[in-house]
Every structure is written in structure tokens, then in C-alpha cells.
C-alpha positions as CSV (number, residue, x, y, z in Angstrom):
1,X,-6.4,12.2,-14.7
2,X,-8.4,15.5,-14.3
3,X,-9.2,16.8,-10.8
4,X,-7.4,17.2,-7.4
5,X,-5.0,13.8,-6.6
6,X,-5.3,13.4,-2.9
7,X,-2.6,11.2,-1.2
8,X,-2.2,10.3,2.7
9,X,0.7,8.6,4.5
10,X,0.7,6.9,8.0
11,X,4.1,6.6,9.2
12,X,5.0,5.1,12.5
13,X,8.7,5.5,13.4
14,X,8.7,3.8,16.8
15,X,10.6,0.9,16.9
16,X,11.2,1.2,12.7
17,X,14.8,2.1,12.4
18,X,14.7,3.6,8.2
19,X,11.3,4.8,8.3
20,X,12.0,8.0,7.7
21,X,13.8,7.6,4.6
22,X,11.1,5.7,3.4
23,X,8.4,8.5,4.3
24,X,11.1,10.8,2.5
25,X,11.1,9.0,-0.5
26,X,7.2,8.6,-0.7
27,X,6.5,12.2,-0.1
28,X,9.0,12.9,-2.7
29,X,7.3,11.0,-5.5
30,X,3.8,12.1,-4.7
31,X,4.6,15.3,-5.2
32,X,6.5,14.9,-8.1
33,X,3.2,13.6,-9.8
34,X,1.6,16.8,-8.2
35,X,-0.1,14.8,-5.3
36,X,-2.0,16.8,-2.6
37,X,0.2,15.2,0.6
38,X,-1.4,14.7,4.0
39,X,1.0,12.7,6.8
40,X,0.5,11.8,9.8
41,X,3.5,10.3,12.1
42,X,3.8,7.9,15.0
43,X,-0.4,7.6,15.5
44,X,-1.6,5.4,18.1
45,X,-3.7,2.9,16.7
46,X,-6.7,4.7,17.6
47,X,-5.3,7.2,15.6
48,X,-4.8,5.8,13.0
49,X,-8.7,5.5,12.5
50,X,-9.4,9.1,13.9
51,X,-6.6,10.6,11.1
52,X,-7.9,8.5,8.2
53,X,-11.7,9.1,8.9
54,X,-11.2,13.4,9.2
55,X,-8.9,12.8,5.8
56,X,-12.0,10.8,4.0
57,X,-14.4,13.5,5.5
58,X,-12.3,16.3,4.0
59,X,-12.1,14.5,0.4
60,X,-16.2,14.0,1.0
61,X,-16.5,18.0,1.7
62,X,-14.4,18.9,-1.2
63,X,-16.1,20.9,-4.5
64,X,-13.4,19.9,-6.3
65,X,-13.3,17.0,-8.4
66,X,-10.9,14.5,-6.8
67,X,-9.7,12.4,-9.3
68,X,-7.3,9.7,-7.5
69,X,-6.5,8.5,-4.0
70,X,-3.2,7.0,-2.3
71,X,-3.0,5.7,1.2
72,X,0.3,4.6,1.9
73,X,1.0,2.7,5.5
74,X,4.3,1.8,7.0
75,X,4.2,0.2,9.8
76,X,4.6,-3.2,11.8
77,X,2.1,-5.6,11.1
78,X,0.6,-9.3,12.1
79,X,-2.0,-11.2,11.1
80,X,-4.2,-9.1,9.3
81,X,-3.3,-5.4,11.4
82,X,-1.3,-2.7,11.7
83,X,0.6,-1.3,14.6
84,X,0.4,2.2,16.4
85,X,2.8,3.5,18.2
86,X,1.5,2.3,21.3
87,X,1.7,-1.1,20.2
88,X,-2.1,-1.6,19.6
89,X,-3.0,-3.1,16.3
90,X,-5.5,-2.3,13.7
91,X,-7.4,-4.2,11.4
92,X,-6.7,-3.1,7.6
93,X,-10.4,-3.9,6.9
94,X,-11.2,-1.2,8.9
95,X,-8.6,1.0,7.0
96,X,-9.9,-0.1,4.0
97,X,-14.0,0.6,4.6
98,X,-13.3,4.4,5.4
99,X,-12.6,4.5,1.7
100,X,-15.7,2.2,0.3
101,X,-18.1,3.4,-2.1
102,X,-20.7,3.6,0.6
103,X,-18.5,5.9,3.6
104,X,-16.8,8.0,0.5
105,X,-18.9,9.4,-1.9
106,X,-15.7,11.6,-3.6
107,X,-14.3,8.3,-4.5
108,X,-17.0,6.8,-6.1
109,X,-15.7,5.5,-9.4
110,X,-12.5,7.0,-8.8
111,X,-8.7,5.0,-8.8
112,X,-7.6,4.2,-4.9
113,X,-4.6,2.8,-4.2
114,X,-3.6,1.3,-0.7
115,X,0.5,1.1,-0.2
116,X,1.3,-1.1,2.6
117,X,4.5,-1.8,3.9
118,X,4.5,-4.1,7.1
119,X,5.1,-7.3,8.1
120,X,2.5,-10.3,7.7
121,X,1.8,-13.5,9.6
122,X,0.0,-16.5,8.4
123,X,-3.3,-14.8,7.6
124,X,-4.4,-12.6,4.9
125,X,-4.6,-9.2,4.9
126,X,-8.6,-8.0,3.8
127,X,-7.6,-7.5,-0.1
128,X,-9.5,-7.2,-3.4
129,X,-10.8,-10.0,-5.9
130,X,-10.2,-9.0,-9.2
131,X,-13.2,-7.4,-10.9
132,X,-14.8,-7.3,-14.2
133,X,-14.2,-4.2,-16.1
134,X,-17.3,-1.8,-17.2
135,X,-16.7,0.1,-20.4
136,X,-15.0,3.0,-20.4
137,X,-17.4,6.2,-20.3
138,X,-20.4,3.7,-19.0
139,X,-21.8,5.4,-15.8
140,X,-23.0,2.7,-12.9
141,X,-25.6,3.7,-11.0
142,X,-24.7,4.2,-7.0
143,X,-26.7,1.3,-6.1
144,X,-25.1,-0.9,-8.9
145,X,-21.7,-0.1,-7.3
146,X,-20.0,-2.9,-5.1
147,X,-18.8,-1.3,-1.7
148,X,-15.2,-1.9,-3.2
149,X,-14.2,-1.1,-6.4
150,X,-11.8,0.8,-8.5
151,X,-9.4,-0.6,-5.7
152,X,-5.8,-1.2,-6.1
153,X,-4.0,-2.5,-3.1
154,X,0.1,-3.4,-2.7
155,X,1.6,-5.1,0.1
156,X,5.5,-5.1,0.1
157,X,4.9,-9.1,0.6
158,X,3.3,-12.1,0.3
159,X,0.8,-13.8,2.9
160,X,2.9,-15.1,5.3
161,X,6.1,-13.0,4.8
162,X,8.1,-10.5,6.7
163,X,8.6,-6.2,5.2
164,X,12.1,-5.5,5.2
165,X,13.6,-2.7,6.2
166,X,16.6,-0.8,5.9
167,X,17.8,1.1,8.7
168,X,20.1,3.5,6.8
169,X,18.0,3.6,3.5
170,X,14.6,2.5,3.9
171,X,12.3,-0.5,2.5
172,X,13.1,-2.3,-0.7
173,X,9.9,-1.5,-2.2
174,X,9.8,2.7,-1.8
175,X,13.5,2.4,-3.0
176,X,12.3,0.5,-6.1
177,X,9.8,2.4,-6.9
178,X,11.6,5.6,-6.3
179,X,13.7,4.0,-9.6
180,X,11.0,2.6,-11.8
181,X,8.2,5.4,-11.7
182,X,10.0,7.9,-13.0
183,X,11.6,5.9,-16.0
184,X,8.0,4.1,-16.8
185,X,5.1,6.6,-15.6
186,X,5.2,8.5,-18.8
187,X,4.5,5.5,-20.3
188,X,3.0,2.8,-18.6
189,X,-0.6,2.7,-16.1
190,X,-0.1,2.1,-12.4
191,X,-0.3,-1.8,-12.6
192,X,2.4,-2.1,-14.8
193,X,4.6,0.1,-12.8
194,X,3.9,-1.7,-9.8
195,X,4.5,-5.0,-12.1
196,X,8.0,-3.6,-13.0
197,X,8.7,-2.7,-9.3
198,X,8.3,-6.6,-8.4
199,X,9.9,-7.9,-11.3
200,X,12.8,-5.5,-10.2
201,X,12.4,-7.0,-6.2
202,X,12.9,-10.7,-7.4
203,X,15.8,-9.8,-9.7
204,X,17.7,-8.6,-7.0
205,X,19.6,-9.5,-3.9
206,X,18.3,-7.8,-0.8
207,X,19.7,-9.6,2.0
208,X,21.1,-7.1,3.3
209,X,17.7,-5.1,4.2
210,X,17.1,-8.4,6.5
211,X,17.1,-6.6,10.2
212,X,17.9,-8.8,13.6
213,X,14.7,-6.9,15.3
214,X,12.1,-9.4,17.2
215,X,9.3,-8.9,15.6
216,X,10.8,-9.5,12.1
217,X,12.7,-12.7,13.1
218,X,9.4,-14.1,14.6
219,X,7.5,-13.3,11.4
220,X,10.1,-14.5,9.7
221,X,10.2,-18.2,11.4
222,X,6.5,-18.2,10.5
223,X,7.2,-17.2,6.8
224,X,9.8,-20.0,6.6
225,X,7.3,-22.4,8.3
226,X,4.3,-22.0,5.9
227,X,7.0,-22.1,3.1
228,X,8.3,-25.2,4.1
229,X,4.4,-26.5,4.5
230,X,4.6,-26.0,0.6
231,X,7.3,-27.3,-0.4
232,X,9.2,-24.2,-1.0
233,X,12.2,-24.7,1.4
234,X,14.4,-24.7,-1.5
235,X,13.3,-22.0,-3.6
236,X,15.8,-18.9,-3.3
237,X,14.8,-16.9,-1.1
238,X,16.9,-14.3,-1.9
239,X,15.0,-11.6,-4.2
240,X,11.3,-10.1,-2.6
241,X,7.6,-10.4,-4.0
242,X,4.9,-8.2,-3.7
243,X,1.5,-9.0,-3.1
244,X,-0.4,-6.9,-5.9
245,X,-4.3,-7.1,-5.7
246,X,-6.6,-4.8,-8.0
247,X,-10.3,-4.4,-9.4
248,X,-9.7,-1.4,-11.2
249,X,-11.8,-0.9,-14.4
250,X,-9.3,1.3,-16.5
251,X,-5.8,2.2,-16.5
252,X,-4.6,5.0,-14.4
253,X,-1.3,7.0,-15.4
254,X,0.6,8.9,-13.4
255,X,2.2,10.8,-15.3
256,X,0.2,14.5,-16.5
């Protein structure tokens, strides 16, 4: 990828015992594949919005060619939000439309990834049908675009399951990809990183991430609940799935 890459982390540490090793990690690996790296720690909710939309104005302003995106969250979640620091919640469709071809012109036609690591309820989070590809070097006209596109978007779990968290080294998924990207990225495109990540989260046993906080536990009983609804009560629950969802219309490397 020519051009600037541009990558922005919220990180609330309130109540999130090992979120600091996973903003660590995060900020380590974005700059290792030479990442421009905004943060912005323990936002409100309202915040949350007011930090994301001057960081899409400032891509929008730029001269320079930006030629990728990353907006990585960590924070609690429920059904369909994140959480501030002040407890207030925010809807990741509103996260999501800051970034659209229509409110960010720099990132028309250009990879974005969305990293989320919270918890989620019964309800899905606003994601991304898969898309048909155009061919490679075949402009689209800006009102041929959909309002999303070139989209990938990775939830450390499944509709209706719980984010674990270390407290002493962080979430599961940041650890795992801390270990996969930089064996793979010289070789393999962002999906199939991400791909090896989860085949690496059901593989092994994480148990011990599982925390005794509240919120999790509550989650949790509703995960179990919607599983058993399914018929999945005895499936081992041991390993961890991600929620991958893309319509991205070429392969994106990390590596230079």
C-alpha cells in the first residue's frame, strides 16, 4: 500500500482491569507496519463521537494520499454499543458512518478496518454484508459507490458472546494477533491473518482470561442462553471465535 496508513484507538480503562496491555500491544504493532497512531483514552461516550469525527476531518484535510484505515475499540459493550467511561453507551452504527464513503471522502475506495473488542448481547452489532469484488484498477464513480465499502470489521466474538479479558495480559485476540501478524504479514492479506488469528483462538484453551466482573457474567448468562436455544449446550466452549465481516474488493498486505 502506497500513501500515509492512518490508525486510531479508543481505549477505555475504567472498570477494564488489562486494558492497557492490550492498548500496548496494539500501538506496538501499528507501528511496527509504520501506522500513523492517534489514541484517545477513557472518552465519555460523547467523546467518543467528538474524537472520531475531528480524526475523520483530519484524514478529509489531508494532501496526502491516505492509503489505509484502522479503528480499533476496546471497550464494554451490549447490544449493539459501546461504553464511555461514564457509563453511557454508543451505537457502533454511528462509529461506523463517520467513516462511509459519503462523511469521508479520503477513504473513498480505500481498505478500513474496524477492531472491536467488547462484549456483545443478543443483538448484532451494525456489520458488513459481503460484497462483490470490482476489478482491480476499475475506477467506480462516486455516485456508483455504496455508503459502505472496502469495509473490514472484526469483533473479538460472536453475536451473543462475552470479550474476555485478561487482567494481567490483556484480551485473547491482541495477544494472538501480536503472534500471528508478524509470522504471516509478509506473506498473507489482512483476511487471512485475521483467519489465522481465529483458527489460533479455537485451538486453544483460554479459560483462564474468563473474569468474575458483572457485566461479563451477565453477558455471559445470555451467551449461554442463546447457545442453549440452539442446541449448542454441549459444544466445547473452551477455545474463542471471532466474528469476521468484510466487503473488501482486493487484498490488503501489511507488510511494506
Amino acid at each position: 500500500m502506497s500513501g500515509r496508513r492512518e490508525a486510531y484507538i479508543v481505549c477505555v480503562k475504567e472498570r477494564r482491569p488489562g486494558a492497557e496491555e492490550d492498548l500496548q500491544i496494539m500501538k506496538k504493532l501499528l507501528l511496527d507496519y509504520k501506522f500513523t497512531c492517534h489514541e484517545l483514552v477513557d472518552p465519555s461516550a460523547k467523546g467518543i463521537i467528538e474524537g472520531l469525527r475531528e480524526f475523520r476531518d483530519e484524514l478529509n484535510g489531508k494532501k496526502e494520499n491516505v492509503s489505509c484505515c484502522f479503528v480499533v475499540i476496546m471497550a464494554h459493550g451490549r447490544l449493539g454499543q459501546i461504553v464511555g467511561r461514564d457509563g453511557e453507551a454508543v451505537s457502533l452504527e454511528a462509529v461506523f458512518e463517520l467513516f462511509d464513503n459519503k462523511q469521508c471522502s479520503a477513504l473513498r475506495e480505500k481498505p478500513k478496518v474496524f477492531i472491536v473488542q467488547a462484549c456483545r448481547g443478543e443483538s448484532n452489532f451494525p456489520g458488513f454484508n459481503n460484497a462483490d469484488a470490482t476489478k482491480h484498477g476499475t475506477p467506480i464513480s462516486e455516485d456508483r459507490l455504496p455508503i459502505n465499502s472496502d469495509t473490514l470489521s472484526v469483533y473479538a466474538t460472536i453475536p451473543g458472546g462475552a470479550a474476555l479479558r485478561s487482567k494481567k495480559r490483556g484480551s485473547p485476540m491482541f495477544n494472538e494477533m501480536a503472534n500471528i501478524f508478524p509470522k504471516y504479514a509478509d506473506k498473507c492479506h489482512i483476511y487471512e491473518l485475521f483467519t489465522k488469528v481465529n483458527r489460533r483462538l479455537n485451538e486453544v484453551d483460554f479459560s483462564e482470561f474468563y473474569e468474575k466482573d458483572t457485566e461479563r457474567v451477565a453477558v455471559r448468562r445470555e451467551a449461554l442462553a442463546l447457545r442453549n436455544r440452539k442446541g449448542l449446550e454441549n459444544r466445547d466452549s473452551s477455545g474463542l471465535t471471532l466474528h469476521i465481516c468484510s466487503n473488501l474488493v482486493k487484498r490488503v498486505y501489511l507488510a511494506p
